[in-house]
N, C-alpha and C positions, 0 to 999 in steps of 0.2 A: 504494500500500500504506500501510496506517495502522499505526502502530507504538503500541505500548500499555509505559509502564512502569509494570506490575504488583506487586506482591507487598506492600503496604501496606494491609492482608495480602492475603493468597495467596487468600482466596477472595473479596473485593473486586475483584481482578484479573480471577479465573474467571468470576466473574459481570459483569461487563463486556463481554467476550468472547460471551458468553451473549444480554445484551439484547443487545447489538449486532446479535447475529444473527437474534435475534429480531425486532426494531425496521426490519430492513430488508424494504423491500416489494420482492418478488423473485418471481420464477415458476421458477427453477433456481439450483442451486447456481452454476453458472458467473456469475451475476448480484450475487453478494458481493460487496462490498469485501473484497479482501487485507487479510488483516491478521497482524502480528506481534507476538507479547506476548512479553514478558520478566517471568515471575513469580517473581521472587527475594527471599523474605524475610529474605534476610542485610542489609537494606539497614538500618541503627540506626533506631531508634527515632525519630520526627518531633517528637513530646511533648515526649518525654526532650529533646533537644538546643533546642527553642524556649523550653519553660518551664525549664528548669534545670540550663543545659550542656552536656547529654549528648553521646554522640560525638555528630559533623553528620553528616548524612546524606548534607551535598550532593554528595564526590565519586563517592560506588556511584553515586547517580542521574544522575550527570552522563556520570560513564564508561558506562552501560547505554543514556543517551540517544544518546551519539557512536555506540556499537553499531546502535542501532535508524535512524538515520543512515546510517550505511555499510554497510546492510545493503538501501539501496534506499526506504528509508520516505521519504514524502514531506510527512508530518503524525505528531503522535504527539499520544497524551493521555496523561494519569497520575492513575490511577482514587483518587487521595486525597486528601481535603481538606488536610489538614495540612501534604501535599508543596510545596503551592502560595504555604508564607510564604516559598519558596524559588524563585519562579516567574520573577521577574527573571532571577538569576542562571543558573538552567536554561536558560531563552529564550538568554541570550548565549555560552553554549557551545556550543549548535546553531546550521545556518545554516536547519534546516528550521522552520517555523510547531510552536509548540506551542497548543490548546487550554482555552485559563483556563477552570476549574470555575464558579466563582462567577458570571462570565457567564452561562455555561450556566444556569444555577439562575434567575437572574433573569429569564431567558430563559422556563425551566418556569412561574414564576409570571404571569410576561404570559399566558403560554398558557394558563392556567386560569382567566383572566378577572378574575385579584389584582392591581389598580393601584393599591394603595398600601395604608397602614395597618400596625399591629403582625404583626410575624412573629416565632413560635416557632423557634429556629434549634438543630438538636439537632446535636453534633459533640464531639470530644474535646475535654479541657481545654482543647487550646491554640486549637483553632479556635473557642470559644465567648469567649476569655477576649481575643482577640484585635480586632483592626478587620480580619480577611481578608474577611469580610463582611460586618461593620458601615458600612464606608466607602462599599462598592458600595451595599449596600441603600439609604443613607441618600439619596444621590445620586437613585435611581432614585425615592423617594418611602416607603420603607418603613423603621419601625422595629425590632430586635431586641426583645425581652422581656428584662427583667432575670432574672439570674438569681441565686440565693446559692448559697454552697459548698457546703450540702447538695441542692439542686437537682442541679447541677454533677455532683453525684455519681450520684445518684440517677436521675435524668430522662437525664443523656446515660452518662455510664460507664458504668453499668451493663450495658446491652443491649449496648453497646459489647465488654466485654469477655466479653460469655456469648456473642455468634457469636465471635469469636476463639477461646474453647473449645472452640468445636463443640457450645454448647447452644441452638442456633438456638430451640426453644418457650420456653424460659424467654427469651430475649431477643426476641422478638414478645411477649410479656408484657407485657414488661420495656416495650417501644416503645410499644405500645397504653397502658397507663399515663402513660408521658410524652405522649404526644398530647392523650390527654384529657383532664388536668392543664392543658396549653397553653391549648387552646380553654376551659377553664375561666376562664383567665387573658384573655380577648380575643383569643386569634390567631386572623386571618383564615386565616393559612396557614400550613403547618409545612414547615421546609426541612429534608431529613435531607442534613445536612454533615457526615456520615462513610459513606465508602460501603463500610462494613461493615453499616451499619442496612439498605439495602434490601435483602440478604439476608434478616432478621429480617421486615420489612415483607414481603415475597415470601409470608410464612406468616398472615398477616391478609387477615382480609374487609375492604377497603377500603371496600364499601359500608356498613359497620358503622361508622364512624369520624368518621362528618360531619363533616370538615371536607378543604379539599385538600390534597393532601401532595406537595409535589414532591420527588421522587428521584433527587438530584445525579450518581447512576449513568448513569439512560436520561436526563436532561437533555443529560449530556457525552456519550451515545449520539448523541441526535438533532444535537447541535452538530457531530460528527463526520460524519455524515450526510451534514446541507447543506454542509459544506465541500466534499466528494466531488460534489455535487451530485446525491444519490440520495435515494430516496422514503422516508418513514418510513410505514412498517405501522401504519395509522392503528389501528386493531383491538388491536395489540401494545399502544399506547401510553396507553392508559387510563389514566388516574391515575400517571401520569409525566412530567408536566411538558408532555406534550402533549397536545391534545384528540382523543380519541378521532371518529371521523366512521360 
């Protein structure tokens, strides 16, 4: 059973759950991966407490982790980028394997045929402002894009906070804008590292867009997948980090 901690937000979580199920090549229901989520948006703010104090998050996430733990799970993921400057500390309170996002992501991009060069990396203040992905990329051969404080705003919060509203068109807008901004800018590929954006993404023509986009959501899907050692729904996986067949 795969345990998911959820709710950073609530429908990041939902839609996880979703490709998940999606993304699994299956001929019956009985052919799932188990899985249990815990969508609790009580959990503080990840932003708030990286860039500027706020409560930490880390013990609701850590308590929900021991949960999802003793409740049988054998693997968990945690559908948000920002949770992951905290991923250390998560890891050594469980004894079960957790699944690092950012792997996964760099993972989507091998699988779109991106071995290196500028990459547009679109995510909350903290995870853009940060090395949670700059360190990985850079290793692996790939640059971030600079960004300014009106970028910052613009190009990633924005969409950011219209799906947390619940105005998914304006934030597919909102996304499509910053994509084509990016590739403006040189990016070979766009990482959305808030997995609130592939909700937003979910409501665009992908093939409108030229360029690749991997989606930190079904990236941590398929990474979840092969851990279990189950097939991805190649057909599902179109322009999500894996190649479609």
């Amino acid at each position: 059973m795969l345990g998911v901690l959820g709710g950073m937000g609530p429908a990041a979580g939902a839609w996880f759950a979703y490709r998940l199920a999606l993304l699994t090549g299956v001929t019956s229901d009985q052919e799932h991966l188990p899985v249990l989520l815990v969508n609790d948006p009580r959990i503080p703010d990840r932003s708030e407490a990286a860039l500027s104090g706020g409560t930490s998050p880390l013990p609701a996430m850590q308590e929900r982790l021991r949960f999802l733990e003793s409740s049988g799970c054998e693997c968990a993921v945690i559908p948000c980028n920002t949770a992951h400057h905290w991923f250390s500390e998560l890891q050594a309170s469980v004894k079960i394997p957790l699944i690092h996002i950012v792997p996964a992501a760099i993972a989507g991009l091998r699988a779109r045929g991106i071995g290196a060069g500028p990459i547009g990396l679109l995510g909350t203040r903290a995870t853009v402002r940060s090395d949670l992905y700059r360190g990985e990329l850079a290793a692996a051969g790939f640059t971030v894009l600079p960004y300014t404080q009106d970028d910052v705003e613009r190009l990633c919060v924005r969409p950011i906070q219209a799906v947390k509203q619940n105005r998914v068109a304006e934030a597919a807008a909102a996304l499509a804008e910053a994509i084509h901004t990016l590739k403006g800018r040189g990016a070979h590929a766009v990482i959305l590292g808030c997995t609130e954006l592939p909700v937003a993404f979910a409501a665009l023509a992908a093939e409108d867009l030229d360029l690749p986009v991997v989606d930190s959501i079904d990236a941590l899907a398929v990474s979840a997948l092969g851990h279990f050692g189950l097939v991805v729904n190649r057909s599902a996986a179109a322009g999500s980090g894996e190649p479609a067949r």
